[in-house]
Residue frames relative to the residue before (quaternion, step in Angstrom):
aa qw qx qy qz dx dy dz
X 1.0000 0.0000 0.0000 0.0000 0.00 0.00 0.00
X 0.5994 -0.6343 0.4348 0.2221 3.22 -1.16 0.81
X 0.5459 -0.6402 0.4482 0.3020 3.82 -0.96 0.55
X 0.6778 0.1315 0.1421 0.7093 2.98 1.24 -1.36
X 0.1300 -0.6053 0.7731 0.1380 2.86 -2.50 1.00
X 0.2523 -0.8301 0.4659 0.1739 3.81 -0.67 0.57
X 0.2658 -0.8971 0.3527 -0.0155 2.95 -0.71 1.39
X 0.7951 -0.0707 -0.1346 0.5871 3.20 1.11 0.40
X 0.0499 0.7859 -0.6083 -0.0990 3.60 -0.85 -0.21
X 0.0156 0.7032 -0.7021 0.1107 3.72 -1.30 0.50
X 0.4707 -0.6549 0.5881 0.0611 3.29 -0.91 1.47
X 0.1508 -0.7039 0.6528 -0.2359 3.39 -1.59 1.71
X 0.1281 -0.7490 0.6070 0.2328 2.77 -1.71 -0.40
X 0.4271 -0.7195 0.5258 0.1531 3.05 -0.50 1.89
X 0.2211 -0.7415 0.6227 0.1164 4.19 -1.18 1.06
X 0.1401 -0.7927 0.5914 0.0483 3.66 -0.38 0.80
X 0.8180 -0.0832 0.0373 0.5680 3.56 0.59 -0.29
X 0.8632 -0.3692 0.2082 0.2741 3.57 -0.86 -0.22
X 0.6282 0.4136 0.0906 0.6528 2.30 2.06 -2.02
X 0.7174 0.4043 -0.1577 0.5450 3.83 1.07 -0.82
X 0.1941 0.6575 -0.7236 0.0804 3.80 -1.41 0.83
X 0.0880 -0.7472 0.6568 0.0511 3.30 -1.19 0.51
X 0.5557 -0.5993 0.5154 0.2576 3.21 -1.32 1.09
X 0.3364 0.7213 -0.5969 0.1012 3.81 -0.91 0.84
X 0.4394 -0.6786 0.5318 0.2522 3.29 -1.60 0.38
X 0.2884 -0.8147 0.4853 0.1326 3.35 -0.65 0.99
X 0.3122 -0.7861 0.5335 -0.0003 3.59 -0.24 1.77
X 0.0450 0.7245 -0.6868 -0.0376 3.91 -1.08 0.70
X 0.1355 -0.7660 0.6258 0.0559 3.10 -0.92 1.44
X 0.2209 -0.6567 0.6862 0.2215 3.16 -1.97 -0.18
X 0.4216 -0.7825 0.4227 0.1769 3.08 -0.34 1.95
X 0.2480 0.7211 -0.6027 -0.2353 3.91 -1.34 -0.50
X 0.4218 0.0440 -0.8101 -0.4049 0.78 -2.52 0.04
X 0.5953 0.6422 -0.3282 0.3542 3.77 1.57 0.03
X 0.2161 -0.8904 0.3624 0.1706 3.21 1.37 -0.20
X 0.0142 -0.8027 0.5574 -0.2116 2.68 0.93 1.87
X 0.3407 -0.8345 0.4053 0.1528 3.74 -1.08 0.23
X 0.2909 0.8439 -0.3948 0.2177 3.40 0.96 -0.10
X 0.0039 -0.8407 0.5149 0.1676 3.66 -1.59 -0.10
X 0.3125 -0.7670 0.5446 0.1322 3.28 -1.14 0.56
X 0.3791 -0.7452 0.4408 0.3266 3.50 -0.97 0.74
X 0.3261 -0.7560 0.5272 0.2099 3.92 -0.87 0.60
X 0.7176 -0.4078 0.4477 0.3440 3.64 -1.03 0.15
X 0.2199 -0.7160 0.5679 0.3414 4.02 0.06 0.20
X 0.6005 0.5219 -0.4837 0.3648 3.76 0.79 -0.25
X 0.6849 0.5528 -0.2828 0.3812 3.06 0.84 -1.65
X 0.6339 0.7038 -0.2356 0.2179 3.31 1.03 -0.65
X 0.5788 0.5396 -0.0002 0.6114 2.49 1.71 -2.05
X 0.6219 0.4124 -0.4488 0.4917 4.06 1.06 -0.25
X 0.3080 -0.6461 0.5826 0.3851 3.80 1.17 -0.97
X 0.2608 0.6357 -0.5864 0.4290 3.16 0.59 1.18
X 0.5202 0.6741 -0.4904 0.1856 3.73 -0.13 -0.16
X 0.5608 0.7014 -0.3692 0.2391 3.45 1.14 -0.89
X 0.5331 0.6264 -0.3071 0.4786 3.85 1.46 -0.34
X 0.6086 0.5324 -0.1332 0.5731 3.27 0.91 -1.83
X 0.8280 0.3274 -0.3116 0.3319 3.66 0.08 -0.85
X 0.3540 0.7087 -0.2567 0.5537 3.40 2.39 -1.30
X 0.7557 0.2727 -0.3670 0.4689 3.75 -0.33 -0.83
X 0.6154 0.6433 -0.3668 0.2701 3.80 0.22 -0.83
X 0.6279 0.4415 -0.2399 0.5944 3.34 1.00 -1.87
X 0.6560 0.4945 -0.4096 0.3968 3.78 0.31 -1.47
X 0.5662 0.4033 -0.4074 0.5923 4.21 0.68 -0.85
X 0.6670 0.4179 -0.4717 0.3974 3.48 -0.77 -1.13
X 0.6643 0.6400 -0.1709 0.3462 3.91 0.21 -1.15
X 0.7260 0.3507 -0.2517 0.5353 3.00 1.10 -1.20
X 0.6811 0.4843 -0.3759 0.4003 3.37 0.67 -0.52
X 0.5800 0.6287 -0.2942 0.4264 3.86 1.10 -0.76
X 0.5295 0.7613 -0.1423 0.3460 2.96 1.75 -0.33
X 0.4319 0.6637 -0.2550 0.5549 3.28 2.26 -1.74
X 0.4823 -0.6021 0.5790 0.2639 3.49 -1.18 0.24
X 0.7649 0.3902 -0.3318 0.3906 3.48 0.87 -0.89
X 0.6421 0.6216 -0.3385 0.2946 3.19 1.58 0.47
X 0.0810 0.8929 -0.4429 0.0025 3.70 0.53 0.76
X 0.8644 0.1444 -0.2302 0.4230 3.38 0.68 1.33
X 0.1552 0.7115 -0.6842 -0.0381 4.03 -0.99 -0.22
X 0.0220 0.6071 -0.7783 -0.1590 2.88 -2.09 -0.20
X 0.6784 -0.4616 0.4612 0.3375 3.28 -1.99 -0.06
X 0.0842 0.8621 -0.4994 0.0194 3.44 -0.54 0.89
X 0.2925 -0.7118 0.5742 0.2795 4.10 -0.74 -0.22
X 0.2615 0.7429 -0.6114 -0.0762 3.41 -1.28 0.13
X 0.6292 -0.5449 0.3740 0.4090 4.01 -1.11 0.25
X 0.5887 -0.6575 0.4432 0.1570 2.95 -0.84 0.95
X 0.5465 -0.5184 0.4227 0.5040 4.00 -0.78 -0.38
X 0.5304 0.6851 -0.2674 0.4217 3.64 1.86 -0.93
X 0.3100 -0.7051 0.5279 0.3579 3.40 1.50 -0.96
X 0.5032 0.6244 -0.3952 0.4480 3.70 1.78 1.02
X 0.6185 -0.5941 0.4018 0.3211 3.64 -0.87 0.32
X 0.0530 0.8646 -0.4996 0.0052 3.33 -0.18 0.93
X 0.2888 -0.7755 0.4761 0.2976 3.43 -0.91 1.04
X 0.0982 -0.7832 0.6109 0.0611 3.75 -1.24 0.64
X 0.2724 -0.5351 0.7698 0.2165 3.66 -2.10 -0.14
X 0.0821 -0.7258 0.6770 -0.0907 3.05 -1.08 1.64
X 0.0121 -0.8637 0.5013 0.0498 3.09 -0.56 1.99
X 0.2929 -0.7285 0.4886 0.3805 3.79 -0.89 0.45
X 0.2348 -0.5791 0.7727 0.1116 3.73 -1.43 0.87
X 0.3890 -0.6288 0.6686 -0.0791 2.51 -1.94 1.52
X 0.2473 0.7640 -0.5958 -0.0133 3.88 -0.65 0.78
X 0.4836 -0.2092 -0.8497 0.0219 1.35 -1.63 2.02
X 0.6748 -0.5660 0.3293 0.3403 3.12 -1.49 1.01
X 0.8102 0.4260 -0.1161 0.3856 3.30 -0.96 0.80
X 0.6762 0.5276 -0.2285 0.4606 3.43 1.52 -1.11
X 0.6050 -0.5529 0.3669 0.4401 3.62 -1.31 0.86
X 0.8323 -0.3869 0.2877 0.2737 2.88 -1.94 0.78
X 0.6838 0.4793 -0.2046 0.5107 3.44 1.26 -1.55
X 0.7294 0.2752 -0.2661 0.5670 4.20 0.64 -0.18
X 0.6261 0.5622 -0.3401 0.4199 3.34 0.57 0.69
X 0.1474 -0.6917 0.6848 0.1757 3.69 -1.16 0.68
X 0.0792 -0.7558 0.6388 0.1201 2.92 -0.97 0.71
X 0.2138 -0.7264 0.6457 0.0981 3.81 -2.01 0.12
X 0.3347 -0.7370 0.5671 0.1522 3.66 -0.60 0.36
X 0.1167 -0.6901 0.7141 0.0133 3.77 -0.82 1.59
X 0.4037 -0.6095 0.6758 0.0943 3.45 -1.26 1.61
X 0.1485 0.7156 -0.6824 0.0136 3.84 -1.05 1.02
X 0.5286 -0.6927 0.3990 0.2857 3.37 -0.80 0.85
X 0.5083 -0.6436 0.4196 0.3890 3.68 -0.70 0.14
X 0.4460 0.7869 -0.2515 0.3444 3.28 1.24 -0.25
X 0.6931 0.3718 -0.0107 0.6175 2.91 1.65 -1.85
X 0.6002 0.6360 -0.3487 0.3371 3.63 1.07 0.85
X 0.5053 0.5147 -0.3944 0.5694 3.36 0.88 0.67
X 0.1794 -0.8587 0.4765 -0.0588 3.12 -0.60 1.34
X 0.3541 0.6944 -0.3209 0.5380 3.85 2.09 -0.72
X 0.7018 0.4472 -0.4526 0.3203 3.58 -0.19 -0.62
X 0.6575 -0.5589 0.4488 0.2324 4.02 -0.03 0.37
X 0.7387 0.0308 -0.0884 0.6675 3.66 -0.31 -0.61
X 0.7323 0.5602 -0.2419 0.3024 3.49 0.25 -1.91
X 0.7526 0.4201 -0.1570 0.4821 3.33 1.21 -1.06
X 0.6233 0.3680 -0.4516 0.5217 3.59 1.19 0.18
X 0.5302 0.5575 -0.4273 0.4749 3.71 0.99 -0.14
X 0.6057 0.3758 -0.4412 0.5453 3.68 0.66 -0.55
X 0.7071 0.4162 -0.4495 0.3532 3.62 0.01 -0.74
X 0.4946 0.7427 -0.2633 0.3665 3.36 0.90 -0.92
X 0.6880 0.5026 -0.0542 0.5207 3.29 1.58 -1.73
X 0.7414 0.4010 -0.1912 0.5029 3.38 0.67 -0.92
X 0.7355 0.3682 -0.4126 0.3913 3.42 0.94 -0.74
X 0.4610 0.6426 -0.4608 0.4028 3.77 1.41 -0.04
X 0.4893 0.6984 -0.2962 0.4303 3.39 1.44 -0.99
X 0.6444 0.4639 -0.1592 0.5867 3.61 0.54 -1.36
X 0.7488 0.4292 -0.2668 0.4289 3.35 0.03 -1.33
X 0.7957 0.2431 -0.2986 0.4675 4.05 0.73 -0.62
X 0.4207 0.4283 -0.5738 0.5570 4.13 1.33 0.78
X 0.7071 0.4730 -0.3730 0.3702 3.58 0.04 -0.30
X 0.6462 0.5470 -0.3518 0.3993 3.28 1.02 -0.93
X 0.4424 0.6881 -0.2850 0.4995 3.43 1.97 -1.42
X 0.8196 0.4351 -0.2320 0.2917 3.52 0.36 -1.04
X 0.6594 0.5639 -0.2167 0.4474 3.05 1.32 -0.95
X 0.3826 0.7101 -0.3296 0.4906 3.52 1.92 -1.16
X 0.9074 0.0151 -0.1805 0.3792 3.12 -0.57 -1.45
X 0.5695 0.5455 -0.5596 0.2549 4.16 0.47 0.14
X 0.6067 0.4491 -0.3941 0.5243 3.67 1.51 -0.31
X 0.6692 -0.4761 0.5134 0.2487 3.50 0.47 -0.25
């Protein structure tokens, strides 16, 4: 079974800096088995070659692992402004503390992770992102756990 089914896409241009844009096509998947939503933008070449399935494979396969964490009991696709004052695409998961515990005995918070930092497969780079994101998780939870104990 696939990681991902992709649900829509519609070509853009993605602004990296002032001076820099790049033509790309901006892909929303639905991840599984958690059916997370979210999207990432793709190269318009890569696209146009039908190359994405790797690019789109590592994303769901990240997004997945992390939905995995017990204290994690949700995400979606989300956007917010960068420090550049650019559009940045993100996965905004919610942590549950305590980990695991129904919706109703639980507080929950929401760790913003760029989409950037979703591709675990890459070797060094990709255990450093995980590395990153699961500190992410690890310091909303800690937040959570802080203030319900006091």
């Amino acid at each position: 079974m696939a990681a991902y089914a992709l649900l829509s896409t519609y070509s853009t241009v993605q602004v990296l800096s002032p001076q820099l844009t790049r033509p790309v096509v901006q892909c929303t998947i639905s991840t599984s088995p958690s059916g997370v939503i979210a999207s990432m933008a793709i190269d318009q070449g890569v696209f146009d070659a039908g190359a994405t399935s790797p690019e789109l494979e590592a994303f769901a396969n990240a997004i997945e692992q992390i939905m995995a964490r017990t204290e994690v009991v949700a995400a979606v696709g989300g956007q917010s402004i960068d420090a550049n004052g650019l559009i940045s695409d993100n996965v905004v998961f919610t942590v549950s503390y305590p980990a695991g515990a129904a919706p109703s005995g639980a507080v929950t918070a929401e760790a913003v992770v760029p989409v950037a930092s979703l591709n675990f497969e890459d070797g060094l780079i990709g255990s450093t992102l995980l590395e990153n994101v699961l500190a992410t998780i690890d310091g909303v939870y800690s937040n959570l756990q802080n203030a319900a104990t006091g």
